[in-house]
VMD Tcl script that builds the backbone (N, CA, C; Angstrom):
set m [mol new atoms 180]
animate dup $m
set s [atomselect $m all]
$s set {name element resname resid chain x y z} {
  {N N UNK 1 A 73.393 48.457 78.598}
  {CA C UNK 1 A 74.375 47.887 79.491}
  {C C UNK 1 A 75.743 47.817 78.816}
  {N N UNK 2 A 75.650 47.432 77.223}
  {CA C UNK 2 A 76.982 47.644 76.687}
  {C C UNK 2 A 77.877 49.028 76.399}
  {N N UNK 3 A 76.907 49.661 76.866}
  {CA C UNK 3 A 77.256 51.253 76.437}
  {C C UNK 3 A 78.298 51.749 78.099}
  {N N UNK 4 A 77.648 51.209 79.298}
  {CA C UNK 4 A 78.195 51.190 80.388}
  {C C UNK 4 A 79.423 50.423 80.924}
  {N N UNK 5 A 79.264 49.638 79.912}
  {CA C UNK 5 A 80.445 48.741 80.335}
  {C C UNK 5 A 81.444 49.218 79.251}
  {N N UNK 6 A 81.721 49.960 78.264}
  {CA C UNK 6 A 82.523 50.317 77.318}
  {C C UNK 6 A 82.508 51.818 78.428}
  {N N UNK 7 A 82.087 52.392 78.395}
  {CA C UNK 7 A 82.327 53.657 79.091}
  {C C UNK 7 A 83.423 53.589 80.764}
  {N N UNK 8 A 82.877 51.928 81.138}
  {CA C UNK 8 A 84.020 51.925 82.391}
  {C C UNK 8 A 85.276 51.372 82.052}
  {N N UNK 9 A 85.455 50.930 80.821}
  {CA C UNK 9 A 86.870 49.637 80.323}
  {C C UNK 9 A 87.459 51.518 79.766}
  {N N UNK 10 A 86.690 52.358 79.053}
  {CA C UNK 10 A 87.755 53.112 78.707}
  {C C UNK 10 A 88.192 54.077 80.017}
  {N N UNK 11 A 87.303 54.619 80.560}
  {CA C UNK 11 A 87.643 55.319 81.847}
  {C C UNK 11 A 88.918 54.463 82.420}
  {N N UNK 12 A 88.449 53.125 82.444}
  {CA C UNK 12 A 89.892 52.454 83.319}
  {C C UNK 12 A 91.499 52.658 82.387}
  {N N UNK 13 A 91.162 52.576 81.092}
  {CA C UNK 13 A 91.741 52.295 80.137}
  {C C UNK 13 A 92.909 54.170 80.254}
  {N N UNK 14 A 92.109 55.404 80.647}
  {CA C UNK 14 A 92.465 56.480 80.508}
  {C C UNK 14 A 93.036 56.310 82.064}
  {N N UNK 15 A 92.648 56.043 83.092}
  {CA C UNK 15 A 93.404 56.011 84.451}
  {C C UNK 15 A 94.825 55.235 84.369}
  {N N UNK 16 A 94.951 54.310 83.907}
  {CA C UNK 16 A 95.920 53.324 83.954}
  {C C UNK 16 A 96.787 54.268 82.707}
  {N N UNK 17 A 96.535 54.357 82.002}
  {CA C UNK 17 A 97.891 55.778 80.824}
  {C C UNK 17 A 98.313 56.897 81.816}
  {N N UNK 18 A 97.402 57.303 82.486}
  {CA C UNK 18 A 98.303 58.709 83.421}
  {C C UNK 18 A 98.702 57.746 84.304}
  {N N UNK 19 A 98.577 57.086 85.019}
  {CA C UNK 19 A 99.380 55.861 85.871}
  {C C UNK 19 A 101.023 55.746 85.201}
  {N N UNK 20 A 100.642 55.465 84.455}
  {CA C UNK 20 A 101.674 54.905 83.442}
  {C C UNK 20 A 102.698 56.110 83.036}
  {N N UNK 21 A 101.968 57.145 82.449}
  {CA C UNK 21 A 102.986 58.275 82.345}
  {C C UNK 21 A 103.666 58.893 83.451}
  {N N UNK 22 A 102.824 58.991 84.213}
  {CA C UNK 22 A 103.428 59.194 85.531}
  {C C UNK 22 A 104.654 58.615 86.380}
  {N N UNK 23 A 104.502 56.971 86.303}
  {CA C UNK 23 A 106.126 56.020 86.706}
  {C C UNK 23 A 106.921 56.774 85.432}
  {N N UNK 24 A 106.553 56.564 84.510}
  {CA C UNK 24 A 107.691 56.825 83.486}
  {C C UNK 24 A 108.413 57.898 83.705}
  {N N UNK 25 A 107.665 58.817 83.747}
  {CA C UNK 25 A 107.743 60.146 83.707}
  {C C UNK 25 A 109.228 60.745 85.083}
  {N N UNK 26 A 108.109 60.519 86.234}
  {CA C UNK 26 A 108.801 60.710 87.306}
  {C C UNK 26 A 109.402 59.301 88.373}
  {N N UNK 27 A 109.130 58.383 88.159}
  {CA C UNK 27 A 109.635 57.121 88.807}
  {C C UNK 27 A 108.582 56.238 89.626}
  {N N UNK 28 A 108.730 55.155 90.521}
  {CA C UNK 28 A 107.877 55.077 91.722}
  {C C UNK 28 A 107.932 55.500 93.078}
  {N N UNK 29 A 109.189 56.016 93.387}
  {CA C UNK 29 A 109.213 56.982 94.538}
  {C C UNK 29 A 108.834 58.668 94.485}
  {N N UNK 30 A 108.746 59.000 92.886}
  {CA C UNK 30 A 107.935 60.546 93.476}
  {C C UNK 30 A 106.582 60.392 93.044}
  {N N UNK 31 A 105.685 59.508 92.715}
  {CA C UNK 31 A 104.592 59.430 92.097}
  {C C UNK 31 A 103.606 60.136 92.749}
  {N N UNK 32 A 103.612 60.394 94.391}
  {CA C UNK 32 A 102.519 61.239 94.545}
  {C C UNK 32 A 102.405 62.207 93.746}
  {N N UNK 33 A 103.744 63.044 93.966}
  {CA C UNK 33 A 104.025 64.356 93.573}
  {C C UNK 33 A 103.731 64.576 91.988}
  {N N UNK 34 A 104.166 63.298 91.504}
  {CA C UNK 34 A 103.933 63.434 90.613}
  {C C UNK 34 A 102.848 63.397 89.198}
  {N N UNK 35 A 101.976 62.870 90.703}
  {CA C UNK 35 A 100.829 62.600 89.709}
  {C C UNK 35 A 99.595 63.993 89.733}
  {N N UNK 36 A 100.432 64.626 90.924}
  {CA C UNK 36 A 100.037 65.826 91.254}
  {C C UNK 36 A 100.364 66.706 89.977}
  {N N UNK 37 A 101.934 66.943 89.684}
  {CA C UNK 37 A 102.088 67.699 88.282}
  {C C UNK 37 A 101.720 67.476 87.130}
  {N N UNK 38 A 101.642 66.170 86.830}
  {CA C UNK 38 A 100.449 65.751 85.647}
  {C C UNK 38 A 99.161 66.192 85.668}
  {N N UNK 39 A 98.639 66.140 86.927}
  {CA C UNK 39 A 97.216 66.460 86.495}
  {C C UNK 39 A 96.993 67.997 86.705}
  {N N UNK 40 A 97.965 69.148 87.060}
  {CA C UNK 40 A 97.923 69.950 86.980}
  {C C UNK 40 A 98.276 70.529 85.114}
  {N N UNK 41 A 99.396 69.962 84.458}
  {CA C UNK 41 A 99.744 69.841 83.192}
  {C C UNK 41 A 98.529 69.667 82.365}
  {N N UNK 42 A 97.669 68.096 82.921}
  {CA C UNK 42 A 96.383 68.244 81.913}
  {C C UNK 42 A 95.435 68.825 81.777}
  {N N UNK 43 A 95.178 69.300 83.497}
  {CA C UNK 43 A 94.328 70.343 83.351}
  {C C UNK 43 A 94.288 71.409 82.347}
  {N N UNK 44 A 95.623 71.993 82.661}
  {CA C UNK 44 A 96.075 73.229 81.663}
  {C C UNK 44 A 95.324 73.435 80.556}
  {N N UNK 45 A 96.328 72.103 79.857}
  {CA C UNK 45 A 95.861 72.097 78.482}
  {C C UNK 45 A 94.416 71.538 78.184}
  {N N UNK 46 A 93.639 70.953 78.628}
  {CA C UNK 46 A 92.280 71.137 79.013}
  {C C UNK 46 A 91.605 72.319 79.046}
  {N N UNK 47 A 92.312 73.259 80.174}
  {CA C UNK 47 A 91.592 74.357 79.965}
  {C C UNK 47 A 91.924 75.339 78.682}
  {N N UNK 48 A 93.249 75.304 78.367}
  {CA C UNK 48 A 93.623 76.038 76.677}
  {C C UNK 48 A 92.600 75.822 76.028}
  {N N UNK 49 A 92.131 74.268 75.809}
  {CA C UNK 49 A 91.439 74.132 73.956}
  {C C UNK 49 A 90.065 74.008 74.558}
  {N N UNK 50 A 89.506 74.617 75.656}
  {CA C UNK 50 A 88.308 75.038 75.902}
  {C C UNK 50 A 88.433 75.993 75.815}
  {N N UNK 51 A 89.235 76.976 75.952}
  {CA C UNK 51 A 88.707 78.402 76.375}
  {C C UNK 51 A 89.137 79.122 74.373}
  {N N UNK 52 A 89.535 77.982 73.564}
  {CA C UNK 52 A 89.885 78.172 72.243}
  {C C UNK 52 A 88.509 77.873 71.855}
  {N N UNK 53 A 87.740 77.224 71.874}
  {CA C UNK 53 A 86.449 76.630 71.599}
  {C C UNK 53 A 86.090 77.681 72.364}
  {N N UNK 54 A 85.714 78.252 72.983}
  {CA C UNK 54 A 84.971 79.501 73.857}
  {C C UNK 54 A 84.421 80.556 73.016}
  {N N UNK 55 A 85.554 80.625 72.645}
  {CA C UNK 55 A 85.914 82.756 71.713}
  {C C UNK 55 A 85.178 82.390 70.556}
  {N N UNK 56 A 84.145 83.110 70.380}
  {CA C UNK 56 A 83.882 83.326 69.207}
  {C C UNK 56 A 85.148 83.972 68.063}
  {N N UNK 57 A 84.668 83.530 66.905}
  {CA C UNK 57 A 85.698 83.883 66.149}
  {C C UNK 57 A 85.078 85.787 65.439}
  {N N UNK 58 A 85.742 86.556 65.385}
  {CA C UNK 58 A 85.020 88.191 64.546}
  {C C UNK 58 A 85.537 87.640 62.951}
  {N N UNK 59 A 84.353 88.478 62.775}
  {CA C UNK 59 A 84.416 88.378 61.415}
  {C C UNK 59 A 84.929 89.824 61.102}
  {N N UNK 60 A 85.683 89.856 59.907}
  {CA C UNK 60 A 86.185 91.142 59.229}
  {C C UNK 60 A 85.406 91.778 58.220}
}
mol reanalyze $m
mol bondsrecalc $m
mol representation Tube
mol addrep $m
């Protein structure tokens, strides 16, 4: 049960930072939009350092 309840305080803990970057970022009047370009941004780089972890490395 403590493992579940640490797993939802950080989940909340990671929602409320893109919240947060997001006003900062773009204000409280474009935040839809803007929370739209953030999570397109994290995706990204999400998908970069997976698809880096992907490739095997050749050996020479």
């Amino acid at each position: 049960m403590a493992l579940l309840r640490g797993l939802f305080w950080f989940a909340l803990f990671i929602v409320f930072t893109f919240c947060f970057v997001v006003l900062f970022e773009y204000g409280p009047r474009d935040f839809a939009s803007g929370v739209q370009k953030e999570y397109l941004r994290v995706k990204s780089v999400v998908v970069k350092q997976t698809e880096k972890i992907g490739k095997p490395k050749k050996n020479h």
